[in-house]
N, C-alpha and C positions, 0 to 999 in steps of 0.2 A: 504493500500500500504506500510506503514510505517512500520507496521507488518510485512510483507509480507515480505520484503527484509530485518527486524532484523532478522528472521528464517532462513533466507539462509546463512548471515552472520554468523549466530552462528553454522550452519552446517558447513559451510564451514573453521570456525576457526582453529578446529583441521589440517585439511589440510596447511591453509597457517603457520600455529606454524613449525609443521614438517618439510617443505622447506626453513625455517629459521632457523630450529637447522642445517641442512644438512650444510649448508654454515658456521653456526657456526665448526662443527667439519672438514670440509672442510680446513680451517685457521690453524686446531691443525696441520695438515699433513704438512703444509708446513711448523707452525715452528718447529716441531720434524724434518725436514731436515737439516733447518738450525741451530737446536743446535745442532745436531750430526755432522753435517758438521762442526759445532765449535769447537769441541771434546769433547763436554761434555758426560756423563753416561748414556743411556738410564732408567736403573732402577730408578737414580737419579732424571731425569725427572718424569718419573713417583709417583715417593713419594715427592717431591715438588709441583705437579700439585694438589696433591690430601691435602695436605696440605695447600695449598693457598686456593684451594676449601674448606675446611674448616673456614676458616677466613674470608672467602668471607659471607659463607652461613648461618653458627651458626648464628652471632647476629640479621640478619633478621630473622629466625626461631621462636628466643626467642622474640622479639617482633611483629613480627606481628601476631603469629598466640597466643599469651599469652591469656589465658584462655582459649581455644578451644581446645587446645592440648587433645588428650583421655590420659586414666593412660597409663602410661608407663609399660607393662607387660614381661616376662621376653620370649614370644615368639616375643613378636613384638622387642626386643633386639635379638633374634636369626634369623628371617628374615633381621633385619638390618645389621647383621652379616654378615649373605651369599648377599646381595645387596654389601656391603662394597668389598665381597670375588670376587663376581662375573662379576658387574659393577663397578670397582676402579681396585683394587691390580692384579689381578690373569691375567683377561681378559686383561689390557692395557701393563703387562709385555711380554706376550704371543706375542699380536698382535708387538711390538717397535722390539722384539728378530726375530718375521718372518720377519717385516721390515729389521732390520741388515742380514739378513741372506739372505734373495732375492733382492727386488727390491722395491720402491715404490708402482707399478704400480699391481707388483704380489701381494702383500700382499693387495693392496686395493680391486683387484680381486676376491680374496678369501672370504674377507671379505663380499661379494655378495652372497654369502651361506648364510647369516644371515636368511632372508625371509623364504627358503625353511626348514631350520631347526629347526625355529621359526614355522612352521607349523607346522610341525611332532609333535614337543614336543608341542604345544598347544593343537592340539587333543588328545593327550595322557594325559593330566591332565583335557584335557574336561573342556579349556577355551575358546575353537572353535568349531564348527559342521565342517562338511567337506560338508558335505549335497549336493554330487555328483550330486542327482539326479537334484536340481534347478539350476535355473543361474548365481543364487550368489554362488553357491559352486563351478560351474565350472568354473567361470569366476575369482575366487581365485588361483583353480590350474592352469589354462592356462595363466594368470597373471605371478605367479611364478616362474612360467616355463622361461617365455616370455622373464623377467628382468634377469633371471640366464644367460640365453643363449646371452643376450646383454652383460652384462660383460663377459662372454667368450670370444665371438668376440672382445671388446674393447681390451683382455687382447694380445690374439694369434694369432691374425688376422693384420698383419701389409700392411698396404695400402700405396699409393700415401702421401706423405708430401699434406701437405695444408696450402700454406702462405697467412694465412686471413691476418695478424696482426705481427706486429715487435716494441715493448715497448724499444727493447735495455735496459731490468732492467736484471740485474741478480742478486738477493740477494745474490744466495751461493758465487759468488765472493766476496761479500761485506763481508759475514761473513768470508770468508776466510783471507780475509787480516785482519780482527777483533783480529786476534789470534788465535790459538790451533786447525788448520785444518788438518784433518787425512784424506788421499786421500780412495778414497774407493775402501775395497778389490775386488779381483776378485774371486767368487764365484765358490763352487764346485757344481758337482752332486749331492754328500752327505748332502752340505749347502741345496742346494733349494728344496730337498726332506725332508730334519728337519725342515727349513722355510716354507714349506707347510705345513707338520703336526700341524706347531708349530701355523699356519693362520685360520687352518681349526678349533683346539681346542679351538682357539680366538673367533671364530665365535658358536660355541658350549656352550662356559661360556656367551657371551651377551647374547644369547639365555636363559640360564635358568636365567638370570638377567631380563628379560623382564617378566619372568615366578613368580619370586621371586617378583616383582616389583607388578604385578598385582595383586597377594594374599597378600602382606603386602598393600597395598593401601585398603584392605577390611579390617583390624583389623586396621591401623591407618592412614586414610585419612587427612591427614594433608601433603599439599608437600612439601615446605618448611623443614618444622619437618622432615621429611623420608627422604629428599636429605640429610639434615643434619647430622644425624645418619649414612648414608651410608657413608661419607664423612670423619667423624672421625673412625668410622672401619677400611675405605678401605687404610686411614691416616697411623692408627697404624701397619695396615699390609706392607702399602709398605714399610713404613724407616724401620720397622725390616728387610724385606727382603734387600732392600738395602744395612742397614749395614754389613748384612751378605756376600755382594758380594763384596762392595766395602767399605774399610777401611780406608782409605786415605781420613784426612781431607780437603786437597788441592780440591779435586773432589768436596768438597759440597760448594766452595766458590761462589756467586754471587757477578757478578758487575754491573756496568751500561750497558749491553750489551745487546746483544741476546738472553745467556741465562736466565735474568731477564727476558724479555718481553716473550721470550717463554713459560716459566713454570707460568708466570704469567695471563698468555691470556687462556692457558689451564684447568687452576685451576679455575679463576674466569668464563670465559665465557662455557668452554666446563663442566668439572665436575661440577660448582656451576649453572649458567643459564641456559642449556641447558638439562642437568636429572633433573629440577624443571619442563622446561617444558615436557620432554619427559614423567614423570612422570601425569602429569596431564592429558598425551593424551591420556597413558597407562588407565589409569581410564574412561576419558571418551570413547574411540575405541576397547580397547583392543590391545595385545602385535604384532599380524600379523600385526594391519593397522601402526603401529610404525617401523616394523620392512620392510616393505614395500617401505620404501624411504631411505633404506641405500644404494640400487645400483647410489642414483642419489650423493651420494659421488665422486663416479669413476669419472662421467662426469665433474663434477668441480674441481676437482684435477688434471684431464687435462687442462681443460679454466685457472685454474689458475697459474699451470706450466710454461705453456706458458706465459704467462703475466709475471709475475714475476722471472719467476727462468729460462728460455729463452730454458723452452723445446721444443720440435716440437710436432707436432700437426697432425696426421696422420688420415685416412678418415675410419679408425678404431674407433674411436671416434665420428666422424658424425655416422655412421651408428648402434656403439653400444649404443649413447646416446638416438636415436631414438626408436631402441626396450626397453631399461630400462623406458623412458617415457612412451613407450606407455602399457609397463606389468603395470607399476605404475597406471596408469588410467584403466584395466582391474581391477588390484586387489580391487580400489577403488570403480569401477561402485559396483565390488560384493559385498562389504560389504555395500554398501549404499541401494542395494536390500533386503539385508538382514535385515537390519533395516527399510525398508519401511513395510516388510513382519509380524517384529515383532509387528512395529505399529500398522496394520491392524489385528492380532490376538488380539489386548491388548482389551477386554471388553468393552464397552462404559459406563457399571455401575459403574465402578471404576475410570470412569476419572468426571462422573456427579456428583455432591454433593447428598448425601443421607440425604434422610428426617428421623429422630426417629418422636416413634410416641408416645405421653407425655399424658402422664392421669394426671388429674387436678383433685381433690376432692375439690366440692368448698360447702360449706355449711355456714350458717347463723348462728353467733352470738347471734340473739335475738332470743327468741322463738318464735314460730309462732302459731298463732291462730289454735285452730283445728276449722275450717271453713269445711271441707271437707278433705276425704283422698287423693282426686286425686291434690287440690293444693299442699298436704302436700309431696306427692309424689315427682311435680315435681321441686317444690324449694330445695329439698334433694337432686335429682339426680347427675351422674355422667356424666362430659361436657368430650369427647375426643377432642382433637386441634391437628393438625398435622402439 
């Protein structure tokens, strides 16, 4: 019995890691609100966050994983590279630029493409089957399907208000009166068609980050080690890029504020906590079943709006939270098929211990009487033992 339900736990681990990173990165969106609502630099944020990430992550690396580390080779420096490119710098400037440029709620939307385009490009490097014909292939793409079409709705489908709940918090007032509050602009045609492009390429670079992640966790499994390395990459790339946009040292000053705990929450819990573990599940699931529970961002970035930053709460939300869970639980059933199915191919010779079979030459030290040939024979002979 004890057994019994340690195996479902540990099936089931990957799952509940994933629902707890969601809520970790969940937290980053609300305080990237409220430091931009502070006036601080979105790039700024971003090579801060990734440089706290760093500081966070290094010296557990170097001790906990110290002598297990593999050598350090100069590919597993160039995957760390494009991780750093792809999961740090490139992808969170992208995604902060379609935030300024649209809407909260639009760019977390967009970001709902992860999944489907995380499928495409897995099949195409053939770290996925698609395997239409069974039910774990189809129950992936009707899955994907399922949860893109729920964040649509959440996104464009505006319903009935829904007064569950009234906290009366509103941070962004709090940060506003904090200092350095910049009212927010009012958006072109031009803005939210480059703020889409600019969501949709976000969603593009996680994607081959997941892809990049999966093949460097095969030449250096060590996660700790790999967040690490992707950490100071993605470090040296954003302050270059930073200082390239912004010059003014006034911009990089932190105080005991908002934007301390912002960059500081993002760095350690989101960049350093959460791609340790996102990485490990990438390893064990593969990059689809990771990439599967980014629509349930959307739904908490609403629950938490509300609660905290006193947004409303509209029945667009009930109804697209509902399909995102339930594509979420399709995508899941199928890859848990999938792995039932691999189990049930895997040989039973290879999971049973193999016997060798040992020839033992055993003979006698003292000479032996010639008595006869047939004893002399069989005290010579050869014993097989297996």
């Amino acid at each position: 019995m004890v057994c019994a339900m340690s195996e479902r736990f540990c099936n089931a681990l990957p799952t509940i890691v994933m629902v707890f990173v969601q809520f970790g990165f969940a937290g980053v969106n609300i305080f990237y609100k409220l430091a931009a609502n502070n006036g601080m630099s979105l790039t700024i944020i971003i090579a801060y966050r990734l440089l706290f990430a760093s500081a966070f992550i290094v010296p557990i690396a170097f001790f906990h994983e110290r002598g297990r580390r593999p050598k350090l080779t100069w590919s597993v420096l160039f995957y760390a590279f494009l991780s750093g490119l792809f999961g740090g710098s490139l992808t969170q400037n992208l995604y902060v630029q379609s935030l300024a440029l649209t809407s909260a709620t639009f760019a977390s939307a967009i970001g709902n493409l992860t999944p489907a385009i995380t499928f495409i490009l897995a099949i195409s490097f053939r770290l996925e089957r698609m395997n239409i014909r069974t039910m774990g292939g189809k129950a992936k793409v009707v899955g994907t399907l399922i949860g893109i079409g729920g964040a649509m709705l959440l996104t464009f489908y505006k319903g009935v208000e829904l007064k569950l709940w009234s906290t009366h918090v509103d941070l962004l007032h709090e940060s506003h009166h904090s200092g350095g509050h910049v009212a927010a602009p009012d958006h072109s045609i031009s803005d939210q068609l480059l703020g889409g492009l600019l969501g949709v390429g976000a969603c593009l670079t996680y994607a081959l980050w997941l892809i990049v992640q999966a093949k460097m966790s095969e030449y250096y499994p060590c996660h700790y080690s790999s967040t690490a390395l992707m950490s100071l990459m993605g470090s040296f790339q954003a302050v270059g890029f930073a200082f390239c946009v912004e010059r003014r040292w006034s911009e990089w000053k932190l105080g005991w504020n908002i934007r301390l705990l912002s960059v500081a929450y993002s760095g350690v819990v989101a960049s350093g906590a959460m791609v340790t573990l996102i990485s490990w599940c990438v390893r064990m699931r593969g990059p689809l079943f990771v990439s599967a529970f980014s629509p349930l961002i959307m739904v908490l970035v609403a629950i938490a709006g509300s609660l905290f930053l006193e947004e409303k709460l509209y029945l667009e939300c009930l109804l697209g939270g509902l399909l995102i869970i339930c594509g979420l639980y399709i995508v899941l059933w199928g890859k848990s098929q999938e792995m039932k199915k691999i189990t049930q191919l895997t040989p039973t010779e290879s999971i049973e211990p193999q016997h060798e079979r040992i020839d033992l030459v055993i003979s006698s030290p003292i000479p032996l009487p010639k008595i006869g040939s047939d004893v002399r024979d069989s005290n010579n002979s050869n014993y097989n033992t297996h």
